[in-house]
RODO-2510 file (C-alpha; in nm, 4 decimals, decimal comma):
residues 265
     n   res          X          Y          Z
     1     x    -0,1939    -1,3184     4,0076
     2     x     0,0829    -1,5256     3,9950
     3     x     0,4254    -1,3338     4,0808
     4     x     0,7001    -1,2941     3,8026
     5     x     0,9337    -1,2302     4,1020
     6     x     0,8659    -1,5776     4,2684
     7     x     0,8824    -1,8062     3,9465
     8     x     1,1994    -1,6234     3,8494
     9     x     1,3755    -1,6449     4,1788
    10     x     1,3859    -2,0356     4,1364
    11     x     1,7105    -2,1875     4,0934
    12     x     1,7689    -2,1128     3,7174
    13     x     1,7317    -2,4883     3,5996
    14     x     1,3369    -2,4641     3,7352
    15     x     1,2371    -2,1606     3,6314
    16     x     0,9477    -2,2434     3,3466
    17     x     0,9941    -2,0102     3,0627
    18     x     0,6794    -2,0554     2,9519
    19     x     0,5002    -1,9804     3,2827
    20     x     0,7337    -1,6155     3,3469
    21     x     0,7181    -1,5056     2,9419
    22     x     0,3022    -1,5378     3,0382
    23     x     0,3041    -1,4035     3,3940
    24     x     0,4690    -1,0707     3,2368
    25     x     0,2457    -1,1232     2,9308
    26     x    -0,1301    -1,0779     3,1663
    27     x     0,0064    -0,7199     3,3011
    28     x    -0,0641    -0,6328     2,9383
    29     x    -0,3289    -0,8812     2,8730
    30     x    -0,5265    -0,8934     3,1868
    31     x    -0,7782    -1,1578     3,1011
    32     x    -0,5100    -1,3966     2,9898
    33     x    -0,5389    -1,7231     3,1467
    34     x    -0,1850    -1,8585     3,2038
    35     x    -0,2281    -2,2582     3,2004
    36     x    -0,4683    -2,2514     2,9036
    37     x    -0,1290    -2,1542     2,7132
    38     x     0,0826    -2,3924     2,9103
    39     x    -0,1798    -2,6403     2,8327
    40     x    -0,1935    -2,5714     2,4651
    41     x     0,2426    -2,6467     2,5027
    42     x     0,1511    -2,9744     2,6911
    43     x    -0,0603    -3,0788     2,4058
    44     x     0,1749    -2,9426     2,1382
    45     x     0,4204    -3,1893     2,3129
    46     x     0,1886    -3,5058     2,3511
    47     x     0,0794    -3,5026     1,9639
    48     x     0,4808    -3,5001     1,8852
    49     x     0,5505    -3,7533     2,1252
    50     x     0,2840    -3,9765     1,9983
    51     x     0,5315    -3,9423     1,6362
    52     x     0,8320    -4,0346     1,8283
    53     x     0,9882    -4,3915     1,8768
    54     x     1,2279    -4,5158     2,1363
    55     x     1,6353    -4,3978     2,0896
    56     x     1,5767    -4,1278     1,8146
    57     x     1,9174    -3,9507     1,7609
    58     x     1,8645    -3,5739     1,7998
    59     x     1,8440    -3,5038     1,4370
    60     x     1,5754    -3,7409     1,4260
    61     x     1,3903    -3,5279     1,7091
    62     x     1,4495    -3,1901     1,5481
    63     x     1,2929    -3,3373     1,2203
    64     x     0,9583    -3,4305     1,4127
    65     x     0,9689    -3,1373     1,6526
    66     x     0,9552    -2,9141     1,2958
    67     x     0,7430    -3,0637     1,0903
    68     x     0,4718    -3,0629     1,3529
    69     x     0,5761    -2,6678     1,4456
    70     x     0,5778    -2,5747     1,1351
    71     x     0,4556    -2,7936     0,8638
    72     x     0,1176    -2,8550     1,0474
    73     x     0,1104    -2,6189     1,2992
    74     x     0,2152    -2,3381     1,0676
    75     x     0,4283    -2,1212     1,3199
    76     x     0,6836    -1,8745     1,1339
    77     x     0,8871    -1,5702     1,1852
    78     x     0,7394    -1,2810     1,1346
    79     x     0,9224    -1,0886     0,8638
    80     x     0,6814    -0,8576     0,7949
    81     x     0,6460    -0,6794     1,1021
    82     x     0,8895    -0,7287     1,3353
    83     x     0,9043    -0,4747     1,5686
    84     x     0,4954    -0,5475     1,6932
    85     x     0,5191    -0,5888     2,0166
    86     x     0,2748    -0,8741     2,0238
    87     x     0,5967    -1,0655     1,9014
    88     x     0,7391    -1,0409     2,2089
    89     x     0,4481    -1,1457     2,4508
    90     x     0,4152    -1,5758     2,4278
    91     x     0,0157    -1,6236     2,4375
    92     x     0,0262    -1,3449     2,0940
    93     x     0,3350    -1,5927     1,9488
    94     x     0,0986    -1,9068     2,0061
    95     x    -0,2500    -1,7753     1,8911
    96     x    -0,0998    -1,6330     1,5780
    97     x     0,1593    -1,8559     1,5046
    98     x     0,4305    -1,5953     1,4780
    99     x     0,7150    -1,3825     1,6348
   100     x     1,0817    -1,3195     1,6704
   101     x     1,3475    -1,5674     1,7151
   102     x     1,3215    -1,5529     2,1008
   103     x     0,9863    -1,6015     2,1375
   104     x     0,9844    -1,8822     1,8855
   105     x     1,2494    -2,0574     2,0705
   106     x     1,1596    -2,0295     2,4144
   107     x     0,8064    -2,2066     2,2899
   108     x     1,0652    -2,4469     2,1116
   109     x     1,2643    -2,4764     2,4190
   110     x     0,9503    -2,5346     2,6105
   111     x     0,8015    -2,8269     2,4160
   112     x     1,1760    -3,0262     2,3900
   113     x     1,1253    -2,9805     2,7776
   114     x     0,8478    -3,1975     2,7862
   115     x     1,0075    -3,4744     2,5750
   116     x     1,2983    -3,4487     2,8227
   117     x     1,4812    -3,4107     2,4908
   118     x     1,7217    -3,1049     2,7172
   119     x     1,7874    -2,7705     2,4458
   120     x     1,9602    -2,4655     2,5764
   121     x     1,9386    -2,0726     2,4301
   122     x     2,2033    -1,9464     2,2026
   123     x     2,1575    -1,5764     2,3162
   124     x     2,4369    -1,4586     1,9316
   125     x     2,4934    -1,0632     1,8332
   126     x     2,1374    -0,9991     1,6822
   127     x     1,9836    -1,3103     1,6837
   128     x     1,8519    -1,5895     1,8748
   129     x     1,8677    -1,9982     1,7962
   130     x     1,9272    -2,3041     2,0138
   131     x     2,1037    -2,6309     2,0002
   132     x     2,0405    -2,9627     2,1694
   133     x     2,1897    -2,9958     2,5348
   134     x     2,4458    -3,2829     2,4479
   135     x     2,8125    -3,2671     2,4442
   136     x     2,9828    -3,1740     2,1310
   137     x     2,6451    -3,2022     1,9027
   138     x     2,7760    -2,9348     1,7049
   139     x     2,4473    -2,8723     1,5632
   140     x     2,1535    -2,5669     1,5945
   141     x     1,8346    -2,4515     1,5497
   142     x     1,7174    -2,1245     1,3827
   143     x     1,3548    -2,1289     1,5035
   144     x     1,2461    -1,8087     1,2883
   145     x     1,4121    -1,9915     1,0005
   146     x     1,1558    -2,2859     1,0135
   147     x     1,4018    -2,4771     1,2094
   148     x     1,6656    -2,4694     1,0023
   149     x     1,9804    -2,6693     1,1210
   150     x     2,2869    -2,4993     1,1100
   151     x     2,6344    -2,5981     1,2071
   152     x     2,9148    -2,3275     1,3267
   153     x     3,0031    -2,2050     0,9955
   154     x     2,6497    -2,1093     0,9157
   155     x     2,6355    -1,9315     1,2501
   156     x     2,8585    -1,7173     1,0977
   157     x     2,7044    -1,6455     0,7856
   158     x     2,4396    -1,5983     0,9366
   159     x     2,5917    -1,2990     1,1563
   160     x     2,7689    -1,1665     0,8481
   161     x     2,3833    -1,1733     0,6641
   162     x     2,2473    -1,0191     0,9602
   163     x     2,5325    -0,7282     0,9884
   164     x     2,5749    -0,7109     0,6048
   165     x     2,9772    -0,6798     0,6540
   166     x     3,2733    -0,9622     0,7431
   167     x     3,1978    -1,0812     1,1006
   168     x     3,4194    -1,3271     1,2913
   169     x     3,2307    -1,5884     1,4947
   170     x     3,4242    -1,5722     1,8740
   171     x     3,3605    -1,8901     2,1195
   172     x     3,1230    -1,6823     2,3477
   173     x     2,8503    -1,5776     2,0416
   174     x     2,7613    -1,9621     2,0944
   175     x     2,7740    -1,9891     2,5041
   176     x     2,4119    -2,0986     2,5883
   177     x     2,2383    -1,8661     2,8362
   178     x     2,0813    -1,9120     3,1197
   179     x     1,6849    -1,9096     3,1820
   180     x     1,7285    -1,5386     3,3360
   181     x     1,9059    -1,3898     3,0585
   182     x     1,6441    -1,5367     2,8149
   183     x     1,3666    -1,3726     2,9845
   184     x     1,6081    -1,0397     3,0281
   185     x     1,6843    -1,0684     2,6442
   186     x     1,2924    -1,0721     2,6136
   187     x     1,2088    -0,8054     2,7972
   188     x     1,5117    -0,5930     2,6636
   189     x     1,3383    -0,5990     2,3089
   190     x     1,0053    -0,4532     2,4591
   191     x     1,1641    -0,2182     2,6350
   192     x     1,3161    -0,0337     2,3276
   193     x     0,9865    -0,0955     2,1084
   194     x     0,8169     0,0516     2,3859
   195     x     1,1011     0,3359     2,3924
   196     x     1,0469     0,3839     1,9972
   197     x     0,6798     0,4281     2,0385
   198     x     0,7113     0,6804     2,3314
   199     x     0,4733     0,4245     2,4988
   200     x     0,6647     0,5641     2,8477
   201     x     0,4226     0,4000     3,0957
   202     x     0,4552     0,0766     2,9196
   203     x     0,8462     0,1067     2,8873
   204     x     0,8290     0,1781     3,2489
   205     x     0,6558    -0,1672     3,3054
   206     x     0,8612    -0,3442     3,1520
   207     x     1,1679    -0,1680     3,3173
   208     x     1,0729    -0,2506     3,6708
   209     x     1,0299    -0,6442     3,5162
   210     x     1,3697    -0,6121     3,4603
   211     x     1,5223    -0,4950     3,8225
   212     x     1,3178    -0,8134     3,9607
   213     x     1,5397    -0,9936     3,7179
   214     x     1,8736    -0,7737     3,7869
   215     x     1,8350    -0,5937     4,1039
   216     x     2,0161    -0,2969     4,0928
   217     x     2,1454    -0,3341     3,7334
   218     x     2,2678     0,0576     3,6630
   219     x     2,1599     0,0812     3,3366
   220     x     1,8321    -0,0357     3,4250
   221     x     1,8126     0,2176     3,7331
   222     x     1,9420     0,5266     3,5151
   223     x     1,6892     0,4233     3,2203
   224     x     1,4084     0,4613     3,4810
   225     x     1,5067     0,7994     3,6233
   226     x     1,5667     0,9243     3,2699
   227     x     1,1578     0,7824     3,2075
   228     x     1,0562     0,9038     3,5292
   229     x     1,2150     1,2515     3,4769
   230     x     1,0569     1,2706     3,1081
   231     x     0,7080     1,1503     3,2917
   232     x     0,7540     1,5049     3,5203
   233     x     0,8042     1,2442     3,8223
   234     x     1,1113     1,4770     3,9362
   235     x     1,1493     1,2684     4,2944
   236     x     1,1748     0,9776     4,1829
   237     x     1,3728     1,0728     3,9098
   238     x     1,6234     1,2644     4,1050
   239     x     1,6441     0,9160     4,3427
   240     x     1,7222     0,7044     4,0528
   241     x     1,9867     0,8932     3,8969
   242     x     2,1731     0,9518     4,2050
   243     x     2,1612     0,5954     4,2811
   244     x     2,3140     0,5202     3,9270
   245     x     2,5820     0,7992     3,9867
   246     x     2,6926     0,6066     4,3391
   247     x     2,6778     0,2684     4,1882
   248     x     2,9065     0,4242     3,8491
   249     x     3,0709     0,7836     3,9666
   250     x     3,2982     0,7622     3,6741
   251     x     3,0355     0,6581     3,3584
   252     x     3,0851     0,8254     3,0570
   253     x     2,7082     0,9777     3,0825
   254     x     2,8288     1,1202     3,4306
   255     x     2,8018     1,4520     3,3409
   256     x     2,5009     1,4829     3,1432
   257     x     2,3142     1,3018     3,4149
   258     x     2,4534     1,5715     3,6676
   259     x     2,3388     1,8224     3,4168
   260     x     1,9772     1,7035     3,4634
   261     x     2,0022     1,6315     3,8189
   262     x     2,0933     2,0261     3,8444
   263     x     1,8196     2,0999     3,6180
   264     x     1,5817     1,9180     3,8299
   265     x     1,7104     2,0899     4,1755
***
């Protein structure tokens, strides 16, 4: 199988989105076959390329990019049911035609790749869009939203609709980021559905993902003693937390995770 740890250890501009959202996606699906997916992408791309004349401006591209997603296609957010994980895993998102904003934009992302038309990842507070990779375009993408441009003042409306109270948008809620953090931002949302379910093994899974991607992030290392100790694994537990207390001695959960170190002993 091909290794999550090698594509993502690429310099960050090569890593293929696509390729690492599926490589995580077989551990779960083990009879998925990765390049029928990218495949499916590189077709997606060729049919709106075929629609596309020379020197289009990039509202011009948008336009065709989502009326082939979505007008023919039919891909959409899925409001219904948000919190299925299958929303989070890229060959679910492309068979049924739905997911989250993440996973709609990183198979948005994905096809713009391929008509060298360069987008990056807005990673905002509580929801994911994009914009076009060109200086001061001042315009972006809401993928779950069918596309839907917005300019900074919707961005935050959209916050303020999303937190239901007065938000104020800073600089840094529109920072694109970077091909890691995408794939971290990913995995972060199965994590916690995985946590919600008490689907422990899985959580675990998707925890150690995460370490390739941030080696010897503490929260990551603490969340996997604190599984490891609820999975009776009292070892490996005890070597997890005591790694997290020598990376952060002075955390504010200090004490409670020498409380269940003691326990433990």
């Amino acid at each position: 199988m091909q290794s999550f740890f090698q594509e993502i250890n690429k310099p960050d501009q090569q890593i293929s989105l696509a390729k690492a959202a599926l490589i995580y996606a077989k551990y779960e699906y083990p009879k998925l076959k990765i390049q029928d997916y990218l495949t499916t992408l590189d077709i997606i791309a060729q049919r709106i390329k075929d629609n596309l004349s020379q020197q289009l401006y990039p509202l011009k591209v948008i336009k065709i990019i989502n009326q082939y997603l979505f007008q023919e296609l039919g891909f959409q957010g899925n409001t219904s049911n948000y919190y299925d994980p299958s929303n989070s895993y890229l060959n679910e998102v492309i068979d049924k035609k739905t997911g989250i904003p993440i996973t709609l934009s990183v198979i948005y992302l994905e096809i713009a790749k391929r008509l060298d038309f360069p987008m990056v990842g807005i990673g905002m507070p509580g929801h994911f869009i994009i914009r076009p990779e060109f200086e001061n375009v001042g315009i972006f993408v809401d993928v779950f939203n069918q596309g839907e441009i917005l300019f900074k003042e919707d961005c935050e409306i959209k916050l303020q609709e999303i937190y239901q109270q007065p938000v104020t948008l800073e600089p840094h809620f529109l920072t694109p980021v970077s091909n890691q953090q995408i794939l971290g931002r990913m995995l972060t949302n199965l994590k916690y559905i995985y946590l919600n379910r008490q689907e422990y093994p899985k959580m675990l899974r998707i925890i150690e993902l995460l370490l390739q991607l941030f080696p010897n992030h503490p929260l990551e290392i603490r969340d996997r003693g604190l599984l490891y100790y609820q999975l009776r694994q009292w070892e490996k537990a005890t070597a997890d937390l005591q790694l997290y207390l020598s990376i952060l001695p002075t955390a504010e959960d200090a004490q409670t995770i020498r409380q269940i170190l003691q326990q433990m002993r």
